[in-house]
C-alpha positions as CSV (number, residue, x, y, z in Angstrom):
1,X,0.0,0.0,0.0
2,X,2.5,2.2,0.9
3,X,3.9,2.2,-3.0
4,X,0.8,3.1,-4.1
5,X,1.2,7.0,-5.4
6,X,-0.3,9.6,-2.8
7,X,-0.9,7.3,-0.1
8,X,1.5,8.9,2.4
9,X,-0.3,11.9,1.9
10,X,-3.8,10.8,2.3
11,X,-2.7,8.6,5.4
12,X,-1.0,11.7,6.9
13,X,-4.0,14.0,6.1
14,X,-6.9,11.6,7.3
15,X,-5.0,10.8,10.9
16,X,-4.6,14.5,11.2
17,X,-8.3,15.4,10.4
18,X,-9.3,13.0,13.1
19,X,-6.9,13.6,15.6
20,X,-6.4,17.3,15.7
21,X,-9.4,18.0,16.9
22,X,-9.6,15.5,20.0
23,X,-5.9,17.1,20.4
24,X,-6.8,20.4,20.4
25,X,-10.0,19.7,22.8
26,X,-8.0,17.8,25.4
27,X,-5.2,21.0,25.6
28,X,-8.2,23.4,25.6
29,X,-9.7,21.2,29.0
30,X,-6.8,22.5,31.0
31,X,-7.1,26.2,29.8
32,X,-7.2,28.8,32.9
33,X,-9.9,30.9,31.2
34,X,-13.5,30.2,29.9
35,X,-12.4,30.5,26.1
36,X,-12.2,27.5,23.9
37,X,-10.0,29.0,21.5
38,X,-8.0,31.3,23.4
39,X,-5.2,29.6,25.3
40,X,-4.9,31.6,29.3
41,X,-2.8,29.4,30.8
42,X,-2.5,26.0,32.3
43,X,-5.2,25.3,35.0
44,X,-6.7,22.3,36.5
45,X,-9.5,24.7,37.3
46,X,-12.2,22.7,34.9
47,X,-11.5,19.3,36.2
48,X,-11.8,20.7,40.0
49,X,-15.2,22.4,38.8
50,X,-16.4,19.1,36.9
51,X,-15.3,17.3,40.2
52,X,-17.4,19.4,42.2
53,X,-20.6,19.5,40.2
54,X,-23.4,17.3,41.3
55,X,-25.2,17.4,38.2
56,X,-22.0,15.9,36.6
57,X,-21.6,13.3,39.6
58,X,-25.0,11.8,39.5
59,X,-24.9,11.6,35.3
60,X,-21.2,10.0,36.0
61,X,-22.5,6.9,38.9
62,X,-25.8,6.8,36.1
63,X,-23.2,6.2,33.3
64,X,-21.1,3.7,35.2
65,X,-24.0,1.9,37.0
66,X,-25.5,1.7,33.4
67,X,-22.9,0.2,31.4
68,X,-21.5,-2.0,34.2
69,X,-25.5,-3.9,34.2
70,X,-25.6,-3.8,30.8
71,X,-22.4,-4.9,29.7
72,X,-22.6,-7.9,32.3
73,X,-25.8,-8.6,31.2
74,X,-25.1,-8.3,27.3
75,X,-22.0,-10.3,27.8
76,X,-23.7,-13.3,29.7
77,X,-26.2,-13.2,26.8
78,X,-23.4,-13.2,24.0
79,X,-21.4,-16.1,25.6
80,X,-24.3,-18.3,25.5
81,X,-24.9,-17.4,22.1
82,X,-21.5,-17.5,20.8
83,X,-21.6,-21.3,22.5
84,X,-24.4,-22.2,20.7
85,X,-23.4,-20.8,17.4
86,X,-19.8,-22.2,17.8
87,X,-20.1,-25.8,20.0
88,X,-22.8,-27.2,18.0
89,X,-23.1,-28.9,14.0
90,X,-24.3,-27.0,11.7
91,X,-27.7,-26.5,11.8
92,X,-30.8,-24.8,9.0
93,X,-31.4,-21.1,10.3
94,X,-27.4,-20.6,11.7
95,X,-27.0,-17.7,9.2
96,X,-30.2,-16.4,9.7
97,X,-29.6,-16.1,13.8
98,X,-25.8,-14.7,13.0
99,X,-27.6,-11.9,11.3
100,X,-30.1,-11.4,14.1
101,X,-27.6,-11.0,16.7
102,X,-25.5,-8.6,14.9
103,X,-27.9,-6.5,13.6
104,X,-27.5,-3.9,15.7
105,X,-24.0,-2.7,14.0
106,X,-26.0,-3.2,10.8
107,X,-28.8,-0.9,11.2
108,X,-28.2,2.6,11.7
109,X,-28.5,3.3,15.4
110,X,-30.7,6.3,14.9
111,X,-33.1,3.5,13.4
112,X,-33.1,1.6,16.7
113,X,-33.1,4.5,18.9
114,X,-36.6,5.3,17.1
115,X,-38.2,1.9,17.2
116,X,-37.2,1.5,20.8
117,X,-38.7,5.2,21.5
118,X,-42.2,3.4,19.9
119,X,-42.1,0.1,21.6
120,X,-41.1,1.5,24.9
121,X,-43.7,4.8,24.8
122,X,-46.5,1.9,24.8
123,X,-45.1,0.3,27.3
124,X,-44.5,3.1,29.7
125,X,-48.4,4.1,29.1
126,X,-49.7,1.0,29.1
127,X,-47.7,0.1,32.8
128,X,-46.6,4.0,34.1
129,X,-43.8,2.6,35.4
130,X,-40.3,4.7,34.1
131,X,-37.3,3.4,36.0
132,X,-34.0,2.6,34.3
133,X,-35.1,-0.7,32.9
134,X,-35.8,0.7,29.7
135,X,-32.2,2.2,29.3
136,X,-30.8,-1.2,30.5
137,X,-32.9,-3.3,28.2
138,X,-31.5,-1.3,25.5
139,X,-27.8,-0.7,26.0
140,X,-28.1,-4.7,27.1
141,X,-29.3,-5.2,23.6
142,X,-27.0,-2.7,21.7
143,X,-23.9,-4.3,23.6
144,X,-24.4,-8.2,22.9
145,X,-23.1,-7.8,19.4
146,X,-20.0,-6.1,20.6
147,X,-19.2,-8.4,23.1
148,X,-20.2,-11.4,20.9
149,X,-17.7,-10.8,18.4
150,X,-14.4,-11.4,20.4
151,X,-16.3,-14.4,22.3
152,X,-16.9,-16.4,19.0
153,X,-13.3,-15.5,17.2
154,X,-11.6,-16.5,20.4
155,X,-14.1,-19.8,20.7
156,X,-13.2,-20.3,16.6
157,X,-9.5,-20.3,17.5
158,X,-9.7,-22.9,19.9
159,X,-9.2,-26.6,19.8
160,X,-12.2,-29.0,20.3
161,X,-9.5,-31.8,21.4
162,X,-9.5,-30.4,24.9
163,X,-12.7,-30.6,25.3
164,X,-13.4,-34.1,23.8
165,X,-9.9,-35.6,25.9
166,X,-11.8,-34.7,28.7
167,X,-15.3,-36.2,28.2
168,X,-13.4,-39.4,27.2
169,X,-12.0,-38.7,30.5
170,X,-15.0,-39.1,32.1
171,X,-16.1,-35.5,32.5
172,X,-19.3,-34.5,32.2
173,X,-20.4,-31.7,29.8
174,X,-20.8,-29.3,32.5
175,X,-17.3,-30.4,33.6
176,X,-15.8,-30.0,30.7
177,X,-17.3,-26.8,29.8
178,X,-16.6,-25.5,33.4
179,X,-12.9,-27.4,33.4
180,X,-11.5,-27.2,30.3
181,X,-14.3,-24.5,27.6
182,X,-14.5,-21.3,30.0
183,X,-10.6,-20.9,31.2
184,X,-9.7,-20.7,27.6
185,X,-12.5,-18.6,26.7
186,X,-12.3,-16.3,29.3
187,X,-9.7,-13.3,27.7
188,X,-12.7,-13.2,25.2
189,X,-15.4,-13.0,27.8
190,X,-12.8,-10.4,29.1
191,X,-12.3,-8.6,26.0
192,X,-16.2,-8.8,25.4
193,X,-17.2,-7.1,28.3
194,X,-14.8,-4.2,28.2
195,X,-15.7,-3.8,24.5
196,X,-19.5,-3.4,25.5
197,X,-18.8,-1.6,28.7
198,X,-17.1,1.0,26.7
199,X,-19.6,0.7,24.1
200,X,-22.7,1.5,26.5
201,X,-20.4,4.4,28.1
202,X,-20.6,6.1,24.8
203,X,-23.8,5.5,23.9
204,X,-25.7,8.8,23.2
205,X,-28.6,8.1,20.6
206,X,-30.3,5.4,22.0
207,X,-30.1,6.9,25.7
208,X,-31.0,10.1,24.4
209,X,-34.8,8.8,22.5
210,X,-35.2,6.3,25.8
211,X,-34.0,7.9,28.8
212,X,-37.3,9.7,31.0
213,X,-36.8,13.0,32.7
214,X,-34.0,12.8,35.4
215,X,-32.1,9.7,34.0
216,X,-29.1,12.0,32.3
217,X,-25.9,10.1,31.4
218,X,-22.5,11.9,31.2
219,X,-22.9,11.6,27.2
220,X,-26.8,13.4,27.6
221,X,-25.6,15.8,29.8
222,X,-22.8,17.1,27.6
223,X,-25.4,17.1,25.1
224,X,-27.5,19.1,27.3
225,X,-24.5,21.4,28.3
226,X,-23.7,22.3,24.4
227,X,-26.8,23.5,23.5
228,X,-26.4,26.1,26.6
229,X,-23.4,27.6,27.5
230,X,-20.0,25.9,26.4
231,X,-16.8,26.0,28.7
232,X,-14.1,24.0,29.2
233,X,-15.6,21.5,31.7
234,X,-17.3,19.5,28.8
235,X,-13.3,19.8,27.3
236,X,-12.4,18.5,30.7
237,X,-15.6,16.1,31.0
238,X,-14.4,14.5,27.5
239,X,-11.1,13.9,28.5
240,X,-11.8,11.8,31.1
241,X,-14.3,9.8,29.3
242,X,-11.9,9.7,26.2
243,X,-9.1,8.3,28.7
244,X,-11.1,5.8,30.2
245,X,-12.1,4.6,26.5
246,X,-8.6,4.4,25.2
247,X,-7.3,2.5,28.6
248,X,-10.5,-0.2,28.1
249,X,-9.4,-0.2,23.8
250,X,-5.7,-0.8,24.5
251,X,-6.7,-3.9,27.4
252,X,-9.1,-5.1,24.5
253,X,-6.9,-5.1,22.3
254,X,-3.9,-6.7,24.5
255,X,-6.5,-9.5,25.7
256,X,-7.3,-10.2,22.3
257,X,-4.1,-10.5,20.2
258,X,-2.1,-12.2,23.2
259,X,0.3,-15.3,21.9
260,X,-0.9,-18.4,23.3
């Protein structure tokens, strides 16, 4: 690739269009003044304020609280399937239910933030109940594809032997599975559930069309705080979010490409 003419220079330009910007917005987070394009000195004045705000505190324990449910919950949900799309012969309808489970990253997710809006309206008249079990029902769904991928490659790369030396052992299938199946699955289970826990930390659209007055997540309430007044606490507010993201990336990425 790199012999191909002009591909320096389109690789070179395409990193810096994405990158500058989170760049510039994580120097602008520890500016002294309220400008966001004026540079007043180094502070840690926005991440003391963002610290202190309750409003951010609450939509921070909401966020966390959120994804950690629904990525435990998504992953659970994505190991059993990955097991029975990966442990078992081939069987009619396999395709069909590969396509079901990863048709979230499919369809557009403004698409499912609207049909969950419709399905969960009727629901919240029909019953008038509107605690966070809609927003966990649906970051559970939007995660199990993400944490179903890295589940069924790492079950894919893995020997059946082990599994069959130990029911000719004597082991029973719960035995074996428990034994022999879930140690060497686990860094995908791992890797699964940081990929969806990240995932459901980010997710904006769907939480924004389900989420009922008072349920703000850190992503809603940076929304909220953009179409007001703009200082560098959101800067500051990002940051910390984007660090978090790129700590749980680079242990997905370590779990999933370790030598055996």
């Amino acid at each position: 690739m790199r012999t191909l003419p002009g591909f320096s220079i389109i690789a070179i330009f395409t990193m810096v269009v994405l990158y500058a910007p989170i760049a510039i917005l994580v120097i602008f987070s520890f500016n002294e003044g309220t400008s966001l394009a004026i540079w007043e000195g180094f502070s840690l004045r926005w991440y003391k304020q963002a610290a202190a705000n309750e409003a951010v505190q609450d939509a921070a324990i909401r966020s966390l609280y959120l994804a950690f449910v629904a990525s435990s919950v998504g992953t659970i949900a994505a190991t059993m399937a990955a097991l029975a799309t990966t442990r078992t012969r081939r069987f009619p309808g396999k395709t069909m239910i590969y396509a079901l489970i990863n048709q979230p990253l499919m369809v557009p997710e403004i698409v499912t933030a609207v049909a969950l809006l419709i399905v969960f309206a009727t629901v919240k008249v029909w019953t008038g109940h509107t605690s966070m079990i809609y927003l966990i029902v649906a970051h559970t769904a939007f995660c199990i594809p993400f944490a179903y991928l890295p589940i069924r490659a790492r079950l894919e790369t893995m020997d059946n032997s082990f599994e069959t030396a130990a029911q000719d052992l004597y082991a029973s299938r719960w035995q074996a599975f428990r034994k022999v199946t879930l140690p060497l699955m686990w860094p995908g289970i791992v890797a699964g559930l940081m990929l969806a826990f990240v995932i459901s930390l980010d997710t904006v659209v769907i939480t924004e069309f389900v989420k009922s007055a008072g349920q703000e997540t850190l992503p809603t309430y940076m929304l909220g705080q953009l179409r007001r007044v703009v200082t560098p606490e959101v800067n500051a507010i990002s940051t910390v979010i984007l660090a978090a993201g790129a700590i749980l990336v680079a242990l997905f990425f370590r779990l999933t490409h370790r030598k055996r």
